[in-house]
N, CA, C and O atoms as a GROMACS GRO file, in nm:
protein
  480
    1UNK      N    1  -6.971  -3.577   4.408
    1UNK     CA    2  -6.985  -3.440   4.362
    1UNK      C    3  -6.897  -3.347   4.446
    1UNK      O    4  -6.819  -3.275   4.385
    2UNK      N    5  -6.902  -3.341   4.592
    2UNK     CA    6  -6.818  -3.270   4.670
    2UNK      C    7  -6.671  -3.327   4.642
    2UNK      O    8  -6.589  -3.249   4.691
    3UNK      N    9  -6.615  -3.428   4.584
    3UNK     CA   10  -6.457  -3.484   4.586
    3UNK      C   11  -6.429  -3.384   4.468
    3UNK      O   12  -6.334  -3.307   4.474
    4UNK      N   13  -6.528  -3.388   4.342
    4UNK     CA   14  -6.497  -3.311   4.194
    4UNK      C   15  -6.482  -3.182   4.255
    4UNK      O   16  -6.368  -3.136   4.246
    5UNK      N   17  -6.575  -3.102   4.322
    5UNK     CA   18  -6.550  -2.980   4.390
    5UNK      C   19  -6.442  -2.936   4.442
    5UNK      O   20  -6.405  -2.820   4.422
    6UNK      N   21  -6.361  -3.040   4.534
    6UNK     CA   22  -6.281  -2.965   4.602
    6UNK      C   23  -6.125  -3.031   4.532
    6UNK      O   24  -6.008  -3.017   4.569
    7UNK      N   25  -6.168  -3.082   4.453
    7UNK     CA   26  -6.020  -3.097   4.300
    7UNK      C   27  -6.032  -2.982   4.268
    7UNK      O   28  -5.930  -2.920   4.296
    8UNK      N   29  -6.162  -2.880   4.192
    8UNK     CA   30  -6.136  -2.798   4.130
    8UNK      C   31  -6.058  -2.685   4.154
    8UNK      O   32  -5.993  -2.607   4.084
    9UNK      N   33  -6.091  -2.706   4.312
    9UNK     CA   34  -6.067  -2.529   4.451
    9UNK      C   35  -5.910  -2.589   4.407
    9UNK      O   36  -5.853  -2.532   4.314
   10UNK      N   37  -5.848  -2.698   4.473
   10UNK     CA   38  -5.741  -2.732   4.481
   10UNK      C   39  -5.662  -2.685   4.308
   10UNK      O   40  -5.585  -2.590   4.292
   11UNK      N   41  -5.690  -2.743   4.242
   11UNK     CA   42  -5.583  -2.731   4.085
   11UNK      C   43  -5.639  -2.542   4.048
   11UNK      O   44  -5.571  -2.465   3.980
   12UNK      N   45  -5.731  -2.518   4.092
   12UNK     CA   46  -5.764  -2.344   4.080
   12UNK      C   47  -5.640  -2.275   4.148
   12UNK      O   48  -5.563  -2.205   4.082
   13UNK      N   49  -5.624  -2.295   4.270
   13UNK     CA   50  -5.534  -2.281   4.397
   13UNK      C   51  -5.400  -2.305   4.320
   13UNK      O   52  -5.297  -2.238   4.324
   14UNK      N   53  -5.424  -2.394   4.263
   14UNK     CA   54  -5.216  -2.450   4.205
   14UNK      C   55  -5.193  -2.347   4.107
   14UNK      O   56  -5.105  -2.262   4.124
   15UNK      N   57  -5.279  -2.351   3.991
   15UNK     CA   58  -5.273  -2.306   3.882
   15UNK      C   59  -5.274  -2.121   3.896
   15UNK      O   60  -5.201  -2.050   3.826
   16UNK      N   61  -5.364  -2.072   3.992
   16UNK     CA   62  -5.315  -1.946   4.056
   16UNK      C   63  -5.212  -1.842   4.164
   16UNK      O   64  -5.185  -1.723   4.179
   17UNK      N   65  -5.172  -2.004   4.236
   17UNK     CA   66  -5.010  -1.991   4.250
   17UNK      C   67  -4.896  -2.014   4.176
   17UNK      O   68  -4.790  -2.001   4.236
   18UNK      N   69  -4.893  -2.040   4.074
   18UNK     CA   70  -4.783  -2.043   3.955
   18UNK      C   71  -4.809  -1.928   3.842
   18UNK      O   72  -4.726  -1.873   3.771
   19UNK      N   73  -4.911  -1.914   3.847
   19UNK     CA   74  -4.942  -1.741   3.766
   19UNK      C   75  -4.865  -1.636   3.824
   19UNK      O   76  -4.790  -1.550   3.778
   20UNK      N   77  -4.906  -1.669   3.940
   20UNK     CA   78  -4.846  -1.502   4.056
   20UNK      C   79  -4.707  -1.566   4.034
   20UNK      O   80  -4.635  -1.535   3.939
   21UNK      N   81  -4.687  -1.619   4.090
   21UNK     CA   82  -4.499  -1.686   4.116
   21UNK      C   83  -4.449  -1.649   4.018
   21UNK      O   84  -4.351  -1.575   4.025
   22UNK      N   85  -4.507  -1.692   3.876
   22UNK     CA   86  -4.423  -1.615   3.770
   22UNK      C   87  -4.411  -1.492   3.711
   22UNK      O   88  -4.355  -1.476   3.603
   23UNK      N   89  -4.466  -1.398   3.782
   23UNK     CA   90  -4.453  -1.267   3.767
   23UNK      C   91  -4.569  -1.252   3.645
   23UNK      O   92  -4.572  -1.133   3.614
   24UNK      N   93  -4.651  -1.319   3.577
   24UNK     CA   94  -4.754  -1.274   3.550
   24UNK      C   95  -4.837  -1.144   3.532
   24UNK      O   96  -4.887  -1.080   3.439
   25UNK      N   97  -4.828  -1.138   3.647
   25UNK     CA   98  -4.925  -1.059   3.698
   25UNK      C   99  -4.844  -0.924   3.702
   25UNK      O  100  -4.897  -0.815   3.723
   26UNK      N  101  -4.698  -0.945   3.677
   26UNK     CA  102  -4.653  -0.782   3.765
   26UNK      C  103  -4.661  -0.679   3.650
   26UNK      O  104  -4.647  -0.702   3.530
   27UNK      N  105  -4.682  -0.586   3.699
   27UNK     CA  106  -4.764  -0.400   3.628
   27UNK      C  107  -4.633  -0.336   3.604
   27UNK      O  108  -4.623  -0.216   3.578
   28UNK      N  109  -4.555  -0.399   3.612
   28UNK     CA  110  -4.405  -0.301   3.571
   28UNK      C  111  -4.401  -0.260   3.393
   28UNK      O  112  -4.418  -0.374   3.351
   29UNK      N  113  -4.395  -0.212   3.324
   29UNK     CA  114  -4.394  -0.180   3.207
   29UNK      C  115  -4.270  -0.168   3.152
   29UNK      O  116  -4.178  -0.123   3.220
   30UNK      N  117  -4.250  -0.210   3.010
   30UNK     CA  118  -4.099  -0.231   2.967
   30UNK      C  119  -4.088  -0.097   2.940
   30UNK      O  120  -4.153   0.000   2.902
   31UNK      N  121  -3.943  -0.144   2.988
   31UNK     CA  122  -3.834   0.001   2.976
   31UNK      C  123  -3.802   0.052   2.798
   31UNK      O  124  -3.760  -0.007   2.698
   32UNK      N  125  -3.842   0.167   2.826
   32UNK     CA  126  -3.845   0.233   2.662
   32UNK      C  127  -3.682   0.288   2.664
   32UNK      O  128  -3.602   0.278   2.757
   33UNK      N  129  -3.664   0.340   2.547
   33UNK     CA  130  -3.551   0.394   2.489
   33UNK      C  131  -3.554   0.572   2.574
   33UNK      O  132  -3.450   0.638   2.577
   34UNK      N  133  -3.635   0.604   2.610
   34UNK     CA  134  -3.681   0.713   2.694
   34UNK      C  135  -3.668   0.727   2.830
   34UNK      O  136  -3.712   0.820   2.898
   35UNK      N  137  -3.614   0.642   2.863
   35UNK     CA  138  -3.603   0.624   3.019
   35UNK      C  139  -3.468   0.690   3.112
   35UNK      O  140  -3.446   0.811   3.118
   36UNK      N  141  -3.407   0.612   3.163
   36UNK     CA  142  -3.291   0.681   3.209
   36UNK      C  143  -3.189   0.790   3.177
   36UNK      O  144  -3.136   0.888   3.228
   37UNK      N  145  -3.194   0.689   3.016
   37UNK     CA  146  -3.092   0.756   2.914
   37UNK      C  147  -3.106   0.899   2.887
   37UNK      O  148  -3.021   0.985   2.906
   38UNK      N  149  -3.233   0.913   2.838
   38UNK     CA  150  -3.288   1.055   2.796
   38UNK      C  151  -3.294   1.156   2.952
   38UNK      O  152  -3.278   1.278   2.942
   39UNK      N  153  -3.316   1.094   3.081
   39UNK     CA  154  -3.292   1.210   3.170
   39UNK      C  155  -3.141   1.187   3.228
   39UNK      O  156  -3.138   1.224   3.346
   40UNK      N  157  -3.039   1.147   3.193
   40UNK     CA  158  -2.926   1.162   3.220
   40UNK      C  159  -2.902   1.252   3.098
   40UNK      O  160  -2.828   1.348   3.121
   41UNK      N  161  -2.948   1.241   2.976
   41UNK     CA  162  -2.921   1.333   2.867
   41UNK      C  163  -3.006   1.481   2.884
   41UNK      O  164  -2.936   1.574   2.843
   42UNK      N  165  -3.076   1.505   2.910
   42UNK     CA  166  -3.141   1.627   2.983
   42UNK      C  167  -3.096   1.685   3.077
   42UNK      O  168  -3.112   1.807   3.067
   43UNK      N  169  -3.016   1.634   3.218
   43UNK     CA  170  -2.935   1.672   3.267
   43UNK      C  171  -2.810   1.705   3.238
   43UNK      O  172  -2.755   1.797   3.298
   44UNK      N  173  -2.750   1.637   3.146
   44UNK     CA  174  -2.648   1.650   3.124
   44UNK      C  175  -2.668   1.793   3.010
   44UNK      O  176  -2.584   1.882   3.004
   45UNK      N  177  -2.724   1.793   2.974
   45UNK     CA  178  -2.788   1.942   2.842
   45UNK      C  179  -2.785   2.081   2.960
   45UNK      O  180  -2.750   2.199   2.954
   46UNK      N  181  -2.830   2.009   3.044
   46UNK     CA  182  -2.880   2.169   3.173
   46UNK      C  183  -2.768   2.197   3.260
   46UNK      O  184  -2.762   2.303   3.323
   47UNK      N  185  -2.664   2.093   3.269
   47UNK     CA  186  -2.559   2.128   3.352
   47UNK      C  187  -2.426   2.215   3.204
   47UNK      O  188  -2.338   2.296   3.233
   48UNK      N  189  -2.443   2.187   3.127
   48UNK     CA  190  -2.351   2.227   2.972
   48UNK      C  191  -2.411   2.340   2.979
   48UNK      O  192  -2.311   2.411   2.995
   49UNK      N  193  -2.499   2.412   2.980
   49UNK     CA  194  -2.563   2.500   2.936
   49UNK      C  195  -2.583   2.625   3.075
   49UNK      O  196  -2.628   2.740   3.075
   50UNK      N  197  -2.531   2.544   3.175
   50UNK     CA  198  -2.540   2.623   3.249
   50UNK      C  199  -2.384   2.693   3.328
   50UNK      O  200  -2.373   2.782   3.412
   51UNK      N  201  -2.326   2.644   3.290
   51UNK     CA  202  -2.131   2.667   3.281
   51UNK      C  203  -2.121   2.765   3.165
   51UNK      O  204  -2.157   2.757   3.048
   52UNK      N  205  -2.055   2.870   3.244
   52UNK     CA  206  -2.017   3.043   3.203
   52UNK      C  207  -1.909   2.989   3.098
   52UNK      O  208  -1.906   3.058   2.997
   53UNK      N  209  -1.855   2.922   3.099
   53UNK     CA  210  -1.748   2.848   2.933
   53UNK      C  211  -1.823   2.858   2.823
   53UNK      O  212  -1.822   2.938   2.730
   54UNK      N  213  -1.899   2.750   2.854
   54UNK     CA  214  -1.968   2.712   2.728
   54UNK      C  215  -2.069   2.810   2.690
   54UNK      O  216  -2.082   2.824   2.569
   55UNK      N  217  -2.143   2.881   2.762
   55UNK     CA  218  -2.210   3.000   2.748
   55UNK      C  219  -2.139   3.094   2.688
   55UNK      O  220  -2.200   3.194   2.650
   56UNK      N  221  -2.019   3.086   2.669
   56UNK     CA  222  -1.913   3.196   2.608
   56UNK      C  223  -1.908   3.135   2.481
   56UNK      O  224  -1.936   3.195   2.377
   57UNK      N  225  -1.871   3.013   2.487
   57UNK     CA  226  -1.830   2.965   2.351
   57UNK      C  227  -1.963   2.955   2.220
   57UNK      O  228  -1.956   2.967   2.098
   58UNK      N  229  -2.099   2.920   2.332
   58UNK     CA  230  -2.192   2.927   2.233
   58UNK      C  231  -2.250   3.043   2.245
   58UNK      O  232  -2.366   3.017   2.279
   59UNK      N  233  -2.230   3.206   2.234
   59UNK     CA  234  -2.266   3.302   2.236
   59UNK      C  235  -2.334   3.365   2.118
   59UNK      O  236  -2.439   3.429   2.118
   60UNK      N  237  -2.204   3.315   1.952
   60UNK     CA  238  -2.315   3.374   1.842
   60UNK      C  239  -2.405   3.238   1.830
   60UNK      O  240  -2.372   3.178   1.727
   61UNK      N  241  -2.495   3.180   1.892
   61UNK     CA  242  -2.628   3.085   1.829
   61UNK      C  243  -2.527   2.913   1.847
   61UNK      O  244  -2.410   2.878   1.836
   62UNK      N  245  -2.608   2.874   1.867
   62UNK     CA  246  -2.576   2.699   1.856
   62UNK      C  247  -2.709   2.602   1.779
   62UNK      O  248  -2.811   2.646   1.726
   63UNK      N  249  -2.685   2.524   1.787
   63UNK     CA  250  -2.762   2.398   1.784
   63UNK      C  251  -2.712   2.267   1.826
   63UNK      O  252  -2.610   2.230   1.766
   64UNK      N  253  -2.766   2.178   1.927
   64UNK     CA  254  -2.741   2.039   1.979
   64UNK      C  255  -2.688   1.950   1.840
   64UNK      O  256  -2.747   1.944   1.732
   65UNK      N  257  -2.598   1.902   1.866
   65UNK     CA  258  -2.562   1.802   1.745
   65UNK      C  259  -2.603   1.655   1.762
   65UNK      O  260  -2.674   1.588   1.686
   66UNK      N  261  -2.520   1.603   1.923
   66UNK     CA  262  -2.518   1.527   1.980
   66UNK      C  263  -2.519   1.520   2.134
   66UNK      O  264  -2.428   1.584   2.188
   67UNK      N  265  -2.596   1.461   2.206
   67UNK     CA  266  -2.605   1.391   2.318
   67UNK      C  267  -2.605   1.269   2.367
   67UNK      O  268  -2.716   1.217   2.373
   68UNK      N  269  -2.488   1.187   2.415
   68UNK     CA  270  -2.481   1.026   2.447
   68UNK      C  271  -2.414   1.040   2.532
   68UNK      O  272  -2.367   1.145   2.577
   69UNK      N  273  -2.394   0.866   2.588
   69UNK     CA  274  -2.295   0.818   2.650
   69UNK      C  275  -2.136   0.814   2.570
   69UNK      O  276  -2.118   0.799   2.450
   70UNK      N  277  -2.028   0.832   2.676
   70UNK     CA  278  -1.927   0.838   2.606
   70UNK      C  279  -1.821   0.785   2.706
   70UNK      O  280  -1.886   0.790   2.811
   71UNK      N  281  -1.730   0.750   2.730
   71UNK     CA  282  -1.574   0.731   2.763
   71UNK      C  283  -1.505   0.840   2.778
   71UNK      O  284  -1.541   0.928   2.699
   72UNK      N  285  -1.390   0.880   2.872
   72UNK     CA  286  -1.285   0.978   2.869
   72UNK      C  287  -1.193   0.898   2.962
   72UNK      O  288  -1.203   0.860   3.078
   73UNK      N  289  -1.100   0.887   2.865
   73UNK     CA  290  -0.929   0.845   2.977
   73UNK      C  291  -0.854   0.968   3.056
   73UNK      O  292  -0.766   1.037   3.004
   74UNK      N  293  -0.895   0.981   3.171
   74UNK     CA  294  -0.799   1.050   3.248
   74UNK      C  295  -0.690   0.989   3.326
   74UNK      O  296  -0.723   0.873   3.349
   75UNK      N  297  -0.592   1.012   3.369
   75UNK     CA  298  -0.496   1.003   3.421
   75UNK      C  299  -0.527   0.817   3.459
   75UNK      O  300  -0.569   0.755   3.557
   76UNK      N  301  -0.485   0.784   3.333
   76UNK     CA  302  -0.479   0.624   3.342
   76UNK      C  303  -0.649   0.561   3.422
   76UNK      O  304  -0.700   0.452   3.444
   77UNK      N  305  -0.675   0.661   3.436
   77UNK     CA  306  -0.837   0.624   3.455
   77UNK      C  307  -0.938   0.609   3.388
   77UNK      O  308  -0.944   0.718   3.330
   78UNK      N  309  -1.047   0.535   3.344
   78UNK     CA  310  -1.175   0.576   3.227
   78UNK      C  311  -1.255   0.621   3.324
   78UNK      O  312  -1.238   0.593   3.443
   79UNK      N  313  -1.361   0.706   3.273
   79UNK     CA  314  -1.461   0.752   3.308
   79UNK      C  315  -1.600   0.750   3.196
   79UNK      O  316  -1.590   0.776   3.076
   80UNK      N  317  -1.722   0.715   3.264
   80UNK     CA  318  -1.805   0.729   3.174
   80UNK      C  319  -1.858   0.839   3.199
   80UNK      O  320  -1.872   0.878   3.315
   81UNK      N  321  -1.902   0.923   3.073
   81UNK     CA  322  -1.954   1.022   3.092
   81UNK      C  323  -2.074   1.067   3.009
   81UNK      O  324  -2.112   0.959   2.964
   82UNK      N  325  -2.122   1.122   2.982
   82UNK     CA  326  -2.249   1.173   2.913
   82UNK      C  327  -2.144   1.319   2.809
   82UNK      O  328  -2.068   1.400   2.863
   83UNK      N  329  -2.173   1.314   2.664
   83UNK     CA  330  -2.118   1.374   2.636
   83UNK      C  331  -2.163   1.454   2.503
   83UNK      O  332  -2.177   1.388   2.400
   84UNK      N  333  -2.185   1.584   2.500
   84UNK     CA  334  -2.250   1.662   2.461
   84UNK      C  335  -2.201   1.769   2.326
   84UNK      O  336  -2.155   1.878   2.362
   85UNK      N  337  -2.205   1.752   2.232
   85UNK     CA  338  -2.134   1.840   2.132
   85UNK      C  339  -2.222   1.896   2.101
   85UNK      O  340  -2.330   1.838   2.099
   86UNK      N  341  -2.210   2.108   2.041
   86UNK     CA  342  -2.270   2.202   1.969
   86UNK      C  343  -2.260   2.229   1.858
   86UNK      O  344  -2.140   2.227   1.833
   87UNK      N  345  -2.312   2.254   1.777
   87UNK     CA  346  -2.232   2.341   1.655
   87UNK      C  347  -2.256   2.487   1.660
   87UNK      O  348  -2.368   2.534   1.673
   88UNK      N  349  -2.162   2.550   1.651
   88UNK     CA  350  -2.184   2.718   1.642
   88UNK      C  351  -2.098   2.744   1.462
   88UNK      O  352  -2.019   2.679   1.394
   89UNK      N  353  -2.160   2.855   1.447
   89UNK     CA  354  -2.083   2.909   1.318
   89UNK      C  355  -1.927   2.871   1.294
   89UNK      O  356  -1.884   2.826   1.188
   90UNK      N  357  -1.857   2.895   1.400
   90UNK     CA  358  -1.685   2.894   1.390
   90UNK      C  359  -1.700   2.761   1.449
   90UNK      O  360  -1.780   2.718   1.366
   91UNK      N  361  -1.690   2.708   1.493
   91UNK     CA  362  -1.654   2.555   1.598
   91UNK      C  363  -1.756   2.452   1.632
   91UNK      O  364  -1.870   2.491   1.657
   92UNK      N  365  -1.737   2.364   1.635
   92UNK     CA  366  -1.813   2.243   1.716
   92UNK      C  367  -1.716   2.251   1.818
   92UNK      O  368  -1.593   2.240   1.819
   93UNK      N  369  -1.830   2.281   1.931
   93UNK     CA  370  -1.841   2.286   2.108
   93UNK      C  371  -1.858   2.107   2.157
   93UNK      O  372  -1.962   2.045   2.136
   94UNK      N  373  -1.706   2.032   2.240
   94UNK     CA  374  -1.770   1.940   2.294
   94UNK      C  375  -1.769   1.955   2.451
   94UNK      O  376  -1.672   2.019   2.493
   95UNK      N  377  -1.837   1.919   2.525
   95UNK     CA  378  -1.828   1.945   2.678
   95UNK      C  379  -1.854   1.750   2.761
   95UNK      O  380  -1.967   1.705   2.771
   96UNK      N  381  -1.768   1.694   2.792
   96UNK     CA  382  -1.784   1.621   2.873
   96UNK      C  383  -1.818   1.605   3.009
   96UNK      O  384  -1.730   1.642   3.086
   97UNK      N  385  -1.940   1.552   3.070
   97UNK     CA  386  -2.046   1.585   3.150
   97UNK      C  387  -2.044   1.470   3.228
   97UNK      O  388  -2.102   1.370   3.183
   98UNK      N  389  -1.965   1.464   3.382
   98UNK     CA  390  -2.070   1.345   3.497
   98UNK      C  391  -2.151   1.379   3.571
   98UNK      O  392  -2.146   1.446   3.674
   99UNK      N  393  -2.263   1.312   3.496
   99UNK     CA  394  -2.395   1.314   3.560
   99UNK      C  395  -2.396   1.332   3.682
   99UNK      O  396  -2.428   1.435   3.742
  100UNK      N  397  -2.348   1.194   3.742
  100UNK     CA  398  -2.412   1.164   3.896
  100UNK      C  399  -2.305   1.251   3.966
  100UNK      O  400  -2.353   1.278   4.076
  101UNK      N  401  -2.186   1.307   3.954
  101UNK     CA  402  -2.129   1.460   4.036
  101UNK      C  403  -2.201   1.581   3.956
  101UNK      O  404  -2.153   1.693   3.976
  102UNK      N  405  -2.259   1.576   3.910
  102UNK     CA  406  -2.341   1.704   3.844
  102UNK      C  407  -2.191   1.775   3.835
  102UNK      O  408  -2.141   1.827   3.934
  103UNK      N  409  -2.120   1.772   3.702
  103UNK     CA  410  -2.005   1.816   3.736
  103UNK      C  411  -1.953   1.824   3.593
  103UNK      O  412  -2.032   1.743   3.546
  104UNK      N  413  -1.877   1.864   3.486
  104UNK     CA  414  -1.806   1.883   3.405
  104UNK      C  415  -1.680   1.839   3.402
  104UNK      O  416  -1.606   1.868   3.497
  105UNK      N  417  -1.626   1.753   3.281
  105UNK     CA  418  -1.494   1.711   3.313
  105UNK      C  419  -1.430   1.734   3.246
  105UNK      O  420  -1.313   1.703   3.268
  106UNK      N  421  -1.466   1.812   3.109
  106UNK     CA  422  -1.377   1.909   2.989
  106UNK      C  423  -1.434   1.933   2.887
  106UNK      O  424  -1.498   1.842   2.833
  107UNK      N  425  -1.429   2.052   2.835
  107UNK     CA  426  -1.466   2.113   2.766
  107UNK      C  427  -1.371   2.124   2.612
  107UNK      O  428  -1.258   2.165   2.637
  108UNK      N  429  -1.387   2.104   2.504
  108UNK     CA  430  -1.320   2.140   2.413
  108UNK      C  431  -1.385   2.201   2.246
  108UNK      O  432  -1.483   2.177   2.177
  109UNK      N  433  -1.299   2.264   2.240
  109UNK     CA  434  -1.316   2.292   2.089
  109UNK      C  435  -1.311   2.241   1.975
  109UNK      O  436  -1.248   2.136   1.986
  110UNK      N  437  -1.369   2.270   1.788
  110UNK     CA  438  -1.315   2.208   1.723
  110UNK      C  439  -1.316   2.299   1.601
  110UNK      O  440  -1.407   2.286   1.520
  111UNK      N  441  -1.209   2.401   1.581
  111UNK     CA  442  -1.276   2.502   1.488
  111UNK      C  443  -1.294   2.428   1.359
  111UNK      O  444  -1.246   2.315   1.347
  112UNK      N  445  -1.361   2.485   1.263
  112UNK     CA  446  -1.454   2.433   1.108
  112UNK      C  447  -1.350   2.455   1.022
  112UNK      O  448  -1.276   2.548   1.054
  113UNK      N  449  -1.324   2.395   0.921
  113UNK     CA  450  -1.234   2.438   0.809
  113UNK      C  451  -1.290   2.473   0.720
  113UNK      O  452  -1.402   2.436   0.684
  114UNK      N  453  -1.202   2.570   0.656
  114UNK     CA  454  -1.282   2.657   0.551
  114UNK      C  455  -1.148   2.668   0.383
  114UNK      O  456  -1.034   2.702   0.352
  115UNK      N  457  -1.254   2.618   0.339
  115UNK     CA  458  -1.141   2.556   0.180
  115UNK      C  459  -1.087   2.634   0.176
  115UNK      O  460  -1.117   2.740   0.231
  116UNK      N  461  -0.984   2.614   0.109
  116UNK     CA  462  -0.850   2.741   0.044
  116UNK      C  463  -0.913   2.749  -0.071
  116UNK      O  464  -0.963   2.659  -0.137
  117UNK      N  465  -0.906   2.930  -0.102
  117UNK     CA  466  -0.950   3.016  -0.211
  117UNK      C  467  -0.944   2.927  -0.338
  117UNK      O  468  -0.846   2.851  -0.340
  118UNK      N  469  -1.019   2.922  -0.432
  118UNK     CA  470  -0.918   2.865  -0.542
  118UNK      C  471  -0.816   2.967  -0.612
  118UNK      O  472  -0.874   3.076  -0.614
  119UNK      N  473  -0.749   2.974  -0.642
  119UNK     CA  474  -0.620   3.040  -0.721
  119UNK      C  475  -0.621   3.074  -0.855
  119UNK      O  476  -0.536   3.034  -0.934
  120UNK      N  477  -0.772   3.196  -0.904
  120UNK     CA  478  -0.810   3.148  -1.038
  120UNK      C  479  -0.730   3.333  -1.065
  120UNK      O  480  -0.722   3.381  -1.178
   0.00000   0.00000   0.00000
């Protein structure tokens, strides 16, 4: 009776060191679509918004179009950047944004086209 006993402690013992070992047990929670991305995109919204440019450019009213990750080739260099377009009445506002220099790396315009009259 005591040999069955101390099999059980023993394969209890095994079987609860290979639980833990395999991470089992760990409380980390999967990473949502909400995570990094969205506060590099929140930052990147508060640093755009807070540059006297773009405050000029979106003066009559805006609305967010887009906020992502993006690419910019500078001087034979890439850069990733977080990159932010507006729409205002006359133009879509884009502003290219690095995050981690809390920093702006260009700003551009895109004025709207507006059909030619018809000719009646």
């Amino acid at each position: 009776m005591k040999s069955k006993f101390s099999f059980l402690i023993i394969v209890t013992a095994i079987i609860s060191a290979m639980v833990l070992s395999s991470g089992c047990t760990d409380n980390t929670s999967i990473p949502s679509h909400s995570g990094p991305a969205t506060n590099a995109s929140a930052a990147a919204l508060v640093i755009a918004l807070g540059n006297e440019t773009v405050q000029s450019l979106l003066a009559g009213g805006y609305s967010v179009q887009f906020i992502g990750p993006s690419t910019v080739g500078i001087n034979q260099m890439t850069l990733n950047v977080t990159r932010v377009m507006f729409d205002t009445p006359q133009d879509s506002v884009g502003v290219n944004i690095d995050v981690k220099n809390n920093s702006i790396v260009n700003i551009w315009t895109l004025p709207k086209r507006e059909p030619m009259p018809s000719g009646s």
